[in-house]
C-alpha positions in Angstrom: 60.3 -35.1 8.1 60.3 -38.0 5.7 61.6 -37.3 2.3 61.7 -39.8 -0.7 64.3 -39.2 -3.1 65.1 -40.6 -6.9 68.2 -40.2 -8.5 66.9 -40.5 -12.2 69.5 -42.5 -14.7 68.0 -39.6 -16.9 70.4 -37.1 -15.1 68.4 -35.1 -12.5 67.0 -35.7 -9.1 63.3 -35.9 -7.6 62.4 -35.3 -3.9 59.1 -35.7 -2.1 58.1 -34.7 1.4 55.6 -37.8 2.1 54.3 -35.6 4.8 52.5 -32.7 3.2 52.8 -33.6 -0.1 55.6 -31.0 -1.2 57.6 -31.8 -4.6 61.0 -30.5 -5.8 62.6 -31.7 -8.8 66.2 -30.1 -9.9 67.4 -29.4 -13.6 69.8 -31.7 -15.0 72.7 -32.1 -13.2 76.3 -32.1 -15.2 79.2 -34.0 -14.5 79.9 -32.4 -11.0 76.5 -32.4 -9.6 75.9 -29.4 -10.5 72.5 -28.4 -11.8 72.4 -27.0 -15.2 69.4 -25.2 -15.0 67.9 -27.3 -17.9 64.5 -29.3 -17.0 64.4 -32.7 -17.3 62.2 -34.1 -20.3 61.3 -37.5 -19.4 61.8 -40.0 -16.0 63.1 -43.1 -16.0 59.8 -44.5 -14.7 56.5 -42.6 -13.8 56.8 -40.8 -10.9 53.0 -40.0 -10.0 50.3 -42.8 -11.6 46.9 -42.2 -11.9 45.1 -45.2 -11.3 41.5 -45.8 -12.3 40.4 -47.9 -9.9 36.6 -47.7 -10.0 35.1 -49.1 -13.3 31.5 -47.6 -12.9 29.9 -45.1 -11.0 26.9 -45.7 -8.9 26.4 -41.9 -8.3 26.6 -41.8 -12.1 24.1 -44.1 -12.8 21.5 -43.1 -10.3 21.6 -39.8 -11.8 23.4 -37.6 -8.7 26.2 -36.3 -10.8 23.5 -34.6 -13.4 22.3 -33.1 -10.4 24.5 -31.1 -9.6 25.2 -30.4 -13.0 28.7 -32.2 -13.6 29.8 -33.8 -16.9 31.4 -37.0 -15.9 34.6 -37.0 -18.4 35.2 -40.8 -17.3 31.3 -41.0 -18.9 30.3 -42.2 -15.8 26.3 -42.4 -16.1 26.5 -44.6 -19.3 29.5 -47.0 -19.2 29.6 -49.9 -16.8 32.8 -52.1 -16.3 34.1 -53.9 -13.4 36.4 -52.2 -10.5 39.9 -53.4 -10.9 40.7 -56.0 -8.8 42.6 -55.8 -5.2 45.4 -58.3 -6.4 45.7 -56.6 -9.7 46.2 -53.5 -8.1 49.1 -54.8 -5.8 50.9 -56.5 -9.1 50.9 -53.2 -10.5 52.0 -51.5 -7.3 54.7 -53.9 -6.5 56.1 -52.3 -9.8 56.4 -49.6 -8.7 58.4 -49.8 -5.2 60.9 -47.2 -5.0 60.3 -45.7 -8.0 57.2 -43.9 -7.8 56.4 -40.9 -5.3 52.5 -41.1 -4.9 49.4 -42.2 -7.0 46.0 -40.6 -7.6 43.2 -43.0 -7.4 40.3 -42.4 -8.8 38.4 -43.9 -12.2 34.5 -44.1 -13.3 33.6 -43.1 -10.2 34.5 -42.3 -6.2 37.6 -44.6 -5.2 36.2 -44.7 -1.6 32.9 -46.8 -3.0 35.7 -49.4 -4.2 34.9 -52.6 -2.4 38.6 -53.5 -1.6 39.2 -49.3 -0.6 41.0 -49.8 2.8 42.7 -52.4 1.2 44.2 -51.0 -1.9 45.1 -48.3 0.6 47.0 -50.5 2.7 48.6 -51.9 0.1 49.7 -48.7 -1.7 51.8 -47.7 1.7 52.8 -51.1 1.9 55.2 -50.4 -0.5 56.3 -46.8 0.3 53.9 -45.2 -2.2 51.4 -42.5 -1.0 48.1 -42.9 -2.2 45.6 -39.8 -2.5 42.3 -39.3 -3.9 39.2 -37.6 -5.4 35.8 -37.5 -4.4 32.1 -36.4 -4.5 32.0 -37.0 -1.2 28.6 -38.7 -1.3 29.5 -42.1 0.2 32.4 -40.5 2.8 31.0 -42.5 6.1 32.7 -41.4 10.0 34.6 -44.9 9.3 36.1 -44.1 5.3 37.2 -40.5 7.3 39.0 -42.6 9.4 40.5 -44.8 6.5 41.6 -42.1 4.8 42.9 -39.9 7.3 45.4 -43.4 8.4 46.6 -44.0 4.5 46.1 -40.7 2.6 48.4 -38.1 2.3 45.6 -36.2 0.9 42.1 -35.9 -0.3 40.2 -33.9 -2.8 36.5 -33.4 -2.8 35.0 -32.1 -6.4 32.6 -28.8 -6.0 29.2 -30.9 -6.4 27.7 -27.6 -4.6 26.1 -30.5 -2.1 25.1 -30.9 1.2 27.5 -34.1 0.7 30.4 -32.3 -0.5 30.4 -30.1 2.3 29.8 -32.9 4.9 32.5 -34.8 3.4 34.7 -31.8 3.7 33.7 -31.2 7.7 34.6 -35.3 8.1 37.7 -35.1 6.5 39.6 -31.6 8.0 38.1 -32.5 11.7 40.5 -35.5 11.4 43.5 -33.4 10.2 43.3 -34.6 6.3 44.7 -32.2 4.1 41.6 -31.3 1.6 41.4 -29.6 -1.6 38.5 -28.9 -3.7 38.6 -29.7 -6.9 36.6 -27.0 -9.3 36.2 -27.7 -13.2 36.7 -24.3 -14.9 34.6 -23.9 -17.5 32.9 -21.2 -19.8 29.7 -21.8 -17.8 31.2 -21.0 -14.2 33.7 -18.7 -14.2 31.8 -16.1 -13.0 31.4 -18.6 -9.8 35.2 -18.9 -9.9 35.7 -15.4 -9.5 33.6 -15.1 -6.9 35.4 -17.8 -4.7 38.4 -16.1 -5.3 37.3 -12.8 -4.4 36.0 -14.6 -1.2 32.6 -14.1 -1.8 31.5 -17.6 -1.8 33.4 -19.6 1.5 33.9 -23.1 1.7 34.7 -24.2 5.5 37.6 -27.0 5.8 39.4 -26.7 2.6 43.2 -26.0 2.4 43.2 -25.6 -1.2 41.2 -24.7 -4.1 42.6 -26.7 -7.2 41.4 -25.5 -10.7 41.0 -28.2 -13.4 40.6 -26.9 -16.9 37.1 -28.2 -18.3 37.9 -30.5 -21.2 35.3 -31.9 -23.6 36.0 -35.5 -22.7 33.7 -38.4 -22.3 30.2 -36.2 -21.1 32.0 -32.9 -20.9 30.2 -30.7 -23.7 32.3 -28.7 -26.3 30.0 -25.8 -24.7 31.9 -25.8 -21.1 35.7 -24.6 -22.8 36.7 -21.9 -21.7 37.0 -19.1 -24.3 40.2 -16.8 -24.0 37.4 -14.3 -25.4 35.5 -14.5 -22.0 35.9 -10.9 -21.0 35.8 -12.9 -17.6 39.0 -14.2 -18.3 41.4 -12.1 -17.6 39.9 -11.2 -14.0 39.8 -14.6 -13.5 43.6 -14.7 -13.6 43.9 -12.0 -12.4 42.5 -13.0 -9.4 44.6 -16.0 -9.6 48.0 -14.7 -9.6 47.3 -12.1 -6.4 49.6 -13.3 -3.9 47.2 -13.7 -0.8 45.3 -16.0 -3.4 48.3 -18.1 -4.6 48.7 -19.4 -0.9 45.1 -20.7 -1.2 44.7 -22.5 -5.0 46.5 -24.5 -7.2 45.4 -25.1 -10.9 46.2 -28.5 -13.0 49.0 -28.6 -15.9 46.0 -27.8 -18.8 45.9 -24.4 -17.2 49.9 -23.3 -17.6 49.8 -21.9 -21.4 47.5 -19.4 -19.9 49.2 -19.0 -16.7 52.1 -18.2 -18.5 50.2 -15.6 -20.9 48.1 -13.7 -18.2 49.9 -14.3 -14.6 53.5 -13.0 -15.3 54.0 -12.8 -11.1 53.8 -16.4 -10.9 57.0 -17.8 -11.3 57.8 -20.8 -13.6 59.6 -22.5 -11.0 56.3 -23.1 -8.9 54.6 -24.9 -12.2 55.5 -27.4 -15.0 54.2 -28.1 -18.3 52.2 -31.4 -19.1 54.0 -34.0 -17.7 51.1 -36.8 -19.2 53.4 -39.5 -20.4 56.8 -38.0 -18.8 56.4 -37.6 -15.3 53.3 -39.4 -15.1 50.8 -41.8 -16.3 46.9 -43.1 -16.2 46.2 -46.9 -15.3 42.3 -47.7 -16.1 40.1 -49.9 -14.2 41.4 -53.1 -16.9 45.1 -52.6 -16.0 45.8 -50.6 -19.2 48.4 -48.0 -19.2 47.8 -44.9 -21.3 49.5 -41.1 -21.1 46.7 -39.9 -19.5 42.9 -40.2 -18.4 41.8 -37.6 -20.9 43.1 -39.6 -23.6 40.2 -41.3 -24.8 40.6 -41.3 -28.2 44.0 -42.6 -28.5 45.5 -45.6 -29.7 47.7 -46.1 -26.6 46.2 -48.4 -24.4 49.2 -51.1 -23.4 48.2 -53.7 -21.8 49.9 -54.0 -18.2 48.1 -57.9 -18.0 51.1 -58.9 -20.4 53.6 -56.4 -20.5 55.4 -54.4 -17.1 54.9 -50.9 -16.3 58.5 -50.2 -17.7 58.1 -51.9 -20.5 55.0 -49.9 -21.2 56.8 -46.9 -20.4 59.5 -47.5 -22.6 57.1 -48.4 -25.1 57.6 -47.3 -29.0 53.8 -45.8 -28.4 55.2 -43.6 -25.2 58.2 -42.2 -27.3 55.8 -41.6 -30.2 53.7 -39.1 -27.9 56.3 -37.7 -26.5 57.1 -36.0 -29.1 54.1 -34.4 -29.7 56.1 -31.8 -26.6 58.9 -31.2 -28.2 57.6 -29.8 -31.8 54.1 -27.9 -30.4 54.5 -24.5 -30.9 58.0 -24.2 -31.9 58.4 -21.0 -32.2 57.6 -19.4 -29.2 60.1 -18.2 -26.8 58.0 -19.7 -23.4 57.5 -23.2 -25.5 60.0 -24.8 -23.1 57.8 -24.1 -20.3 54.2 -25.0 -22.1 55.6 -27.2 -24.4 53.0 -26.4 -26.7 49.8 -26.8 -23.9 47.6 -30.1 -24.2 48.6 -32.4 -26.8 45.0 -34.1 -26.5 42.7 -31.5 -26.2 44.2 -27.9 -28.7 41.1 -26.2 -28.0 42.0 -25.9 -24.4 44.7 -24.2 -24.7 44.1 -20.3 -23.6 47.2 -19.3 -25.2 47.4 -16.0 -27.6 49.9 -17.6 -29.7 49.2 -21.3 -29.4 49.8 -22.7 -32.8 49.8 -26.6 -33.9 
């Protein structure tokens, strides 16, 4: 089994099973080794990166993602900027040697459309990094199967509801990759939701279902939040937290504030809170490092032409954020394990007592 492991100067230790993917962290450890119990704030360096390779979105732009009615948060259909280039890529991955665990590529549009794809690929293993992805599944060929299944330790297709999705899918599992689907949850398709988890609606070839919280970002309409009112709701975590069903789905950081509040037989040990600008990081298609790809709005876009990753990292601008976890919702006795939900997007969070 091969295992990477980081001893972080900030006092705990990271393993990760390059295998299937699997991730443990411990608390901090005190002078004896011992672990404390207490979670780590903040690594030394980012241990997953999000890098936005693609810089525009052909699928986008011809219309296919309106089709099958998906808001492109990356504003796919209407911005157009170059892919970032193969030798840019390797500067920044060179970084990150030893230090970080895997990185999600992705960007304004499907990373397997990239015209450098095997290469970047290559490249990321070249230097003991795992590289996984996300797609629509529309330009998956028998050949980019094949490419993916040699340097991926995984890949996630989004639910498009597509002939293309599902023949992406079928390419992918045949070859042993592990793949997830990736489902937005939103107001407008929880109902849908429920119904996958009540097994109603199948999906052949998936290991996981992975639940990202609908944000209004970029396309995504202010419509698609989920509403803690949605008498939906509750069902829908209900569902969620069934133990049969927790061995088949997974759900993004955005989602814990209401894991904690509705699915009390979860246990906090499986999940962590945000971990945008602590644990992890977004790298657009220009090289420019910011907490995370939902962050459009903010002022903290550091340039990784002129300065290094740790530099950025360790930036005045990182710190700043940062702090935005340690005072949200101050007051509540499960803060330390929300850490006060999204600190870009308050009116996702599905918390009864979320308070800024």
């Amino acid at each position: 089994m091969a295992m990477n492991k980081i001893i972080d100067r900030n006092g705990f230790v990271s393993i990760f099973n390059t295998e299937n993917g699997d991730y443990y962290r411990s608390g901090i450890l005190d002078a004896k080794g011992k672990d404390t119990g207490i979670d780590g704030f903040v690594s030394e360096f980012p241990q997953l990166l999000d890098i936005g390779i693609m810089g525009h979105c052909k699928h986008g732009l011809s219309g296919k993602c309106a089709e099958a009615g998906v808001e492109c948060y990356q504003s796919g259909g209407t911005i157009v900027q170059d892919n970032m280039p193969a030798h840019i890529y390797e500067k920044l991955i060179k970084q990150c040697e030893g230090r970080t665990f895997q990185v999600a590529l992705g960007g304004r549009g499907d990373p397997d459309e990239h015209e450098d794809f095997e290469k970047i690929l290559y490249t990321t293993r070249k230097y003991g990094i795992v590289p996984n992805i996300t797609t629509s599944g529309y330009g998956i060929t028998e050949k980019k199967a094949e490419i993916i299944k040699k340097y991926c330790g995984a890949a996630a297709v989004s639910y498009y509801k597509t002939p293309y999705m599902q023949r992406a899918i079928s390419m992918l599992s045949q070859r042993g990759v592990t793949t997830n689907l990736h489902y937005v949850l939103g107001n407008h398709n929880i109902g849908e939701a429920i119904e996958l988890l009540n097994g109603n609606l199948k999906v052949e070839g998936i290991d996981r279902i992975i639940f990202l919280l609908h944000k209004p970002i970029g396309m995504g309409s202010k419509e698609r939040v989920l509403k803690r009112e949605n008498p939906r709701v509750k069902e829908f975590f209900r569902l969620l937290s069934n133990s049969e069903t927790v061995e088949k789905t997974g759900f993004d950081s955005c989602l814990v504030p209401a894991i904690l509040d509705f699915c009390p037989e979860i246990a906090p040990e499986s999940f962590d809170a945000c971990e945008s600008g602590r644990f992890s990081a977004y790298i657009d298609s220009k090289a420019r490092l910011s907490p995370c790809s939902f962050d459009k709005d903010s002022e903290i876009l550091i340039d990784l032409n002129k300065y290094a990753i740790e530099e950025a990292w360790n930036s005045a601008e990182l710190e700043d954020f940062r702090k935005r976890f340690l005072y949200g919702c101050g007051s509540c006795e499960k803060r330390s394990l929300c850490m006060g939900g999204c600190p870009i997007c308050p009116e996702i969070n599905l918390c009864s007592g979320y308070t800024k």
